[in-house]
N, C-alpha and C positions, 0 to 999 in steps of 0.2 A: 708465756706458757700458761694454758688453763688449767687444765688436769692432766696427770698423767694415770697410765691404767697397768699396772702391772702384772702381768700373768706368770706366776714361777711354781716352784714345788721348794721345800725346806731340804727334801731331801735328794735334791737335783743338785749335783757337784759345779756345772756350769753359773746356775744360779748363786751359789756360793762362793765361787769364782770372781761372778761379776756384782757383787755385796760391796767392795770398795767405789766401784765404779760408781755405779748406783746414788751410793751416798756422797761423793763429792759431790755431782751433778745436782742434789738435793741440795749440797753446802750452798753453792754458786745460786742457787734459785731459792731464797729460803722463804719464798712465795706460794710455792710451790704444791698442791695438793693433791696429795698418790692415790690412789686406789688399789687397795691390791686383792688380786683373783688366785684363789690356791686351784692350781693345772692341773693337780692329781699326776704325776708321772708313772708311777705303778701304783694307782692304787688298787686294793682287795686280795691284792696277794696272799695265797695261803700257803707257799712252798718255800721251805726251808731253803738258806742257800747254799748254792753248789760248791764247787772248787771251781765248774769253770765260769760262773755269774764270778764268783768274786776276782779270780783273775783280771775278765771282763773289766769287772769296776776296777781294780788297780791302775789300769789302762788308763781308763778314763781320768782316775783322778790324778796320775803323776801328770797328763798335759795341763789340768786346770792348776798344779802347783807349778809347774814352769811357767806357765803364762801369767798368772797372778801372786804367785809369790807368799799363799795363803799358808799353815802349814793344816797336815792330817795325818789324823791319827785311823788304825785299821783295829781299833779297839774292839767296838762293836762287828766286827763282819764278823771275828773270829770270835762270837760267842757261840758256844752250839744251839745248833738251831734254831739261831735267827733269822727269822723271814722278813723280806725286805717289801715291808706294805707301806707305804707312802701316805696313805690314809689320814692314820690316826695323828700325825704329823699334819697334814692340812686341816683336820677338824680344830684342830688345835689353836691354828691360827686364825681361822674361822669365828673360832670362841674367843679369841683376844680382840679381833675386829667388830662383834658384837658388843664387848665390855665400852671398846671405845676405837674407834677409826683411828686417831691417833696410836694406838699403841700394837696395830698389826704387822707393823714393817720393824719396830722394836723387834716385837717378838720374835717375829718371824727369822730375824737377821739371830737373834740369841739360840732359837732351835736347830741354824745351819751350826754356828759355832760350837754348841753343845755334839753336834753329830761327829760333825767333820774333822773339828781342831780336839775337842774333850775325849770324843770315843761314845759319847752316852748313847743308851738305847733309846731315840726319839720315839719307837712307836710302842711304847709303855707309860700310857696313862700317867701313871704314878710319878714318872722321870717330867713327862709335859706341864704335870701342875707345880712340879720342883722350878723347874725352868720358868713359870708363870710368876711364883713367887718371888723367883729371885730378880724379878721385874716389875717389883712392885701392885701385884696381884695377891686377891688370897685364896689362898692354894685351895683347899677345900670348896669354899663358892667357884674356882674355876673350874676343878675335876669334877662337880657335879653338875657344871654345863657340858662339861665336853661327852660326858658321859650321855647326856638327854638327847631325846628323837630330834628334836629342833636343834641342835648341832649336827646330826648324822642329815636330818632333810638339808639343813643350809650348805654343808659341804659339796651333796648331788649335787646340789643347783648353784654350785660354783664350776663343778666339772662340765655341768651343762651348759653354760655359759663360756666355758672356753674352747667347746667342740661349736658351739654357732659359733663362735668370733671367727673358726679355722684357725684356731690357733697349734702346731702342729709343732712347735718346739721350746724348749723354754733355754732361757729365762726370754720374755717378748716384754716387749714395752713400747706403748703407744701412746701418744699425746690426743686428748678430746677436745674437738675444738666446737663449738655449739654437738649438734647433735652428730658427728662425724669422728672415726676413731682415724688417724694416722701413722702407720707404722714407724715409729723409730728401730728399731733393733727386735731382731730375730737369732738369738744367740752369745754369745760373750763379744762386747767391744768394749775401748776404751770410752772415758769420759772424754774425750777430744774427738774421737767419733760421733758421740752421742750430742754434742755441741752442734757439731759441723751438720747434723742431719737436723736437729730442729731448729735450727735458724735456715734451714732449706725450705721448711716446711712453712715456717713462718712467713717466710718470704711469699710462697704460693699461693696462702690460703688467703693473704693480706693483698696481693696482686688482684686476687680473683675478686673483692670486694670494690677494687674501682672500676 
């Protein structure tokens, strides 16, 4: 396995869903070197949420707890007036992946947790650099990178880079092999799925070399 590329949002319930997967598949390869692309799933959103957005989400999130077995909390929906911007959530991650490539998938997996299982409002600054800290960051030097134009430019041009890949859902994940992306998974699978498809791919790309 050379690199993997991973395209998700923190604040994608699927994505959070598939966080165990993920990190087994990491266990087994601990060679392994991630890339991760923040997808943006809604970002820029300025509308408070509805009753019928949050129903919506309810939806969505009781299937990724049956499937995954994760738990969640509906803390945050029902705060008033919370608008579900996705954003400041990927800048976030964005700015932990600048601090150091190691510590974006960290992060990343601590901001689903804080959302999903905690309740916390991820898209408040103040709560992102809490969560930075409690990850071994310091909170103040992180909240005034997340806060600079060069975390708001580098975010874009993470969203721009998963609209040319056509990346159309998340959580995705693709293995790079020289200069070629391969699709593993497009959506929530098992680590035994995720096994079974790249050693398909392995097979292919190693075939096509004799």
């Amino acid at each position: 396995m050379s690199r993997l590329v991973y395209v998700g949002d923190p604040m994608c319930s699927w994505c959070y869903g598939f966080g165990p997967q993920l990190s087994a598949l990491l266990a087994a390869h601990p060679s392994a070197v991630i890339e991760i692309v923040a997808g943006g799933l809604r970002p820029y959103n300025t509308n408070p949420i509805t009753d019928e957005f949050r129903d919506m989400l309810r939806g969505h999130w009781k299937s990724v707890e049956r499937m995954s077995g994760l738990p969640f909390s509906e803390a945050a929906l029902q705060a008033e007036g919370f608008i579900y911007d996705t954003e400041p959530a990927c800048r976030a991650v964005v700015t932990a992946r600048a601090h150091s490539a190691e510590r974006a998938l960290p992060y990343f997996q601590a901001v689903q947790a804080a959302f999903y299982r905690d309740g916390r409002d991820v898209t408040r600054g103040e709560v992102l650099a809490d969560i930075a800290s409690e990850n071994g960051m310091v909170r103040e030097t992180f909240l005034a990178a997340w806060r600079s134009e060069v975390a708001r430019d580098a975010v874009r041009n993470d969203f721009a880079a998963t609209q040319k890949l056509g990346v159309s859902g998340f959580p995705t994940l693709a293995v790079r092999k020289a200069d070629s992306l391969f699709l593993v998974a497009s959506g929530f699978c098992t680590v035994a799925v995720l096994e079974e498809r790249l050693a398909a791919i392995e097979a292919r790309t190693t075939e096509g070399k004799q």
